[in-house]
Structure formats: C-alpha cells, structure tokens
C-alpha positions in Angstrom: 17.0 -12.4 -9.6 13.0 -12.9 -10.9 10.6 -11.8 -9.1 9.0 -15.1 -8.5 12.3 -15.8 -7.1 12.3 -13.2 -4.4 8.8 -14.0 -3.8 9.7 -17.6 -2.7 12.9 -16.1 -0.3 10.2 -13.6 0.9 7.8 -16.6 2.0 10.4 -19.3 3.2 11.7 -16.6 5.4 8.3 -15.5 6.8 7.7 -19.3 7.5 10.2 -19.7 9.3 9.8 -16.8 11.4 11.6 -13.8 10.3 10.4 -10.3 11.3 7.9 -8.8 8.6 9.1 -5.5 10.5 13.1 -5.8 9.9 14.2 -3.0 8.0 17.5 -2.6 5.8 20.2 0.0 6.3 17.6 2.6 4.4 14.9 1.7 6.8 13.0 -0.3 4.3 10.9 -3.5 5.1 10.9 -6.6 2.9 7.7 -5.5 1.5 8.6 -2.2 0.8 11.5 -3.5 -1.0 9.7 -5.9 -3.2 7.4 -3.2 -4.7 10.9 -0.8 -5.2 12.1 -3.8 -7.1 9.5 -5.9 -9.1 6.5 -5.2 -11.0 3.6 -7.6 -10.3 2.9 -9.4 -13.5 -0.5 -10.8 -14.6 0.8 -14.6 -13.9 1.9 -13.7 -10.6 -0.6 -12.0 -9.3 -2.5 -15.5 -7.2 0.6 -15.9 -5.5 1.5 -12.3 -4.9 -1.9 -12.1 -3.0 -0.8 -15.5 -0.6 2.8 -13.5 0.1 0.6 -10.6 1.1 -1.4 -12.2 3.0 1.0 -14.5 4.9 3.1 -10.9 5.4 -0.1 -9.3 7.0 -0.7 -12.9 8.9 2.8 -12.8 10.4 2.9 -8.9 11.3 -0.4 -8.8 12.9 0.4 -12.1 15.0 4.0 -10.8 16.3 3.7 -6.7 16.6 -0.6 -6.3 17.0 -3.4 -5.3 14.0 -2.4 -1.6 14.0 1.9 -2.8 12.6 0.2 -2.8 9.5 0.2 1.3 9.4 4.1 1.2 10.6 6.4 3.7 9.6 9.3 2.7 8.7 12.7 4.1 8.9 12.4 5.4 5.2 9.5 7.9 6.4 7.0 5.6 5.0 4.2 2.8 6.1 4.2 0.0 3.1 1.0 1.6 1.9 2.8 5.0 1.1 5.2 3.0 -1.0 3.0 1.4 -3.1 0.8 4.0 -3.9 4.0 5.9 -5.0 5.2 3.2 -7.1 2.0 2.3 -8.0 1.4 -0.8 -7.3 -2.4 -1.4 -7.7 -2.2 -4.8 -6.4 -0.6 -4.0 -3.1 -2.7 -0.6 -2.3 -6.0 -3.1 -3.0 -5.1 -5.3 -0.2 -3.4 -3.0 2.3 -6.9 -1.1 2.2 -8.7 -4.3 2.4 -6.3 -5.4 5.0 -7.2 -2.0 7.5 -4.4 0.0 6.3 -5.0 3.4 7.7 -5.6 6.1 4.8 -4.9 9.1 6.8 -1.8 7.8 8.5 1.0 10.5 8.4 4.0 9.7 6.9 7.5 11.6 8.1 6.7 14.0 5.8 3.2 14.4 7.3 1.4 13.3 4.0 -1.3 11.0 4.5 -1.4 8.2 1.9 -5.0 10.2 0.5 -3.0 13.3 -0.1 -0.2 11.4 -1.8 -1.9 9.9 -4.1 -3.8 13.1 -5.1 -0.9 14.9 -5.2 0.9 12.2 -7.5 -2.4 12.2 -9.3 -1.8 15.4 -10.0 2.0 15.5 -11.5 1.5 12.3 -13.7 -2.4 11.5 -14.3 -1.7 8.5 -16.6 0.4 6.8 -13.9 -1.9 6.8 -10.8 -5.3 7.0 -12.5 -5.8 3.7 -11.5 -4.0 3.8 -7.9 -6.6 6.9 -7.3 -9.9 4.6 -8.7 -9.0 1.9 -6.3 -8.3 4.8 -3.1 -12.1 6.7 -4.0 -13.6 3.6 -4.3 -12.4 2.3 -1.0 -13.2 5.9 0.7 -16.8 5.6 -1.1 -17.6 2.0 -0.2 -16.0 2.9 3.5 -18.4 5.2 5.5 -16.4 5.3 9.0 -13.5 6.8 6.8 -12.5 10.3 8.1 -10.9 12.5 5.6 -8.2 14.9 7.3 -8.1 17.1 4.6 -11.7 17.4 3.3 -11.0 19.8 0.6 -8.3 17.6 -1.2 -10.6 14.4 -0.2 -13.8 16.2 -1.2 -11.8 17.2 -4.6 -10.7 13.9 -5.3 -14.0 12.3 -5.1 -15.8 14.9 -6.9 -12.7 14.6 -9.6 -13.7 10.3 -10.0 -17.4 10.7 -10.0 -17.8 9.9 -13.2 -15.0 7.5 -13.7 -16.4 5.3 -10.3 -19.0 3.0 -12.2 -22.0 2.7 -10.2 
C-alpha cells in the first residue's frame, strides 16, 4: 500500500471521527505508525502538512492542547518517533504545533536528549533533525533545557551550521 494511500485512510478516518489517540497492540498511534512505515516524499509533502494538521485539529478538539505530548503505549509521544526515524517534516510541525521538547519518554529521555544522542551515533542521519531542534530552541526563549550541559553542547555544536 503507497503512502498516499494510507494518507487518504488516515484522513477519511479522522473525518469521520476516529480517535487520533487509538493505539495498536504495540501501543502505537496512527501517526506514529505512518512515520514507522513511509518516507515523506518531496510531492507529498503539501498534503502531508493538511493530515498533520487535521491530526493535531482532531487530538486537541477531543483529549485538550497538552494530547499532543502523549505517551503512548510504545514508551513514546509522536515527537520521539519522528525524531528517531527522522522524519524532518513531522519534528518541524510537532515543534511548531507546542510539542513539548523536554517531555520524558518511558525511558526518561527527553526528545532534546534523543536527538543529541542519535546525533551522536549516526551524524549524517540526524544532522538535519538536530538543525531544525537548535533552531527551534534558539528562536524559542521560554524553552527550558533539563539537561543544560547536553542542551548547552548541542547548541554550541550548530553555531556555525545555524545561518544567522
């Protein structure tokens, strides 16, 4: 099954009313699932951002603004997931979205540590994921860092990569 495919099942089943928050027998959410499964091609992108969006629409308006920093029965909130598969797209608008940085996940890893961490182990892979987290933390000045040394690191780490 496509991606675009699973996309449009995603959406008719949000319009219709289906919990953003149902999770499958490994605790995973739809959204979580579709980052697991599909990579976001550069045609897809437009209508990748109105499934996110009508996600975060339907979470907030049946569960409250903070279901968006959920963890779900896989140990993770949906922005843990796609910063470890990631998916630059979805960490962009979870952030944008008020996606909580320093929520812990079951592992008590905050989505800042993870993606330093993964950073890290595999630079090529998340050099991108950790642009998008510094710039959000730079342009973001109510943003508390839990662990200041890794944060303070990780910042220091982008300065020059961060164009100005």
């Amino acid at each position: 099954m496509s991606a675009k495919l699973k996309m449009s099942i995603i959406r008719v089943l949000l319009e219709k009313g289906e919990d953003p928050t149902i999770e499958d027998k490994r605790g995973n959410c739809p959204l979580q699932l579709f980052i697991k499964w599909n990579t976001i091609s550069l045609d897809m992108i437009d209508d990748y951002w109105r499934l996110l969006r009508l996600y975060l629409q339907k979470l907030e308006s049946k569960h409250g603004r903070k279901s968006i920093d959920k963890i779900y029965g896989n140990g993770n909130a949906c922005l843990h997931t796609a910063i470890v598969f990631a998916e630059q797209t979805t960490v962009q608008m979870l952030l944008k979205s008020g996606a909580d940085i320093n929520l812990m996940n079951k592992k008590h890893d905050s989505a800042l540590i993870l993606v330093t961490e993964l950073k890290s182990k595999n630079p090529k892979k998340y050099e991108k994921i950790s642009h998008t987290v510094i710039s959000f933390l730079k342009g973001k000045e109510d943003v508390s860092i839990r662990s200041p040394r890794i944060g303070r690191k990780m910042i220091e780490e982008e300065e020059d990569f961060i164009e100005t």
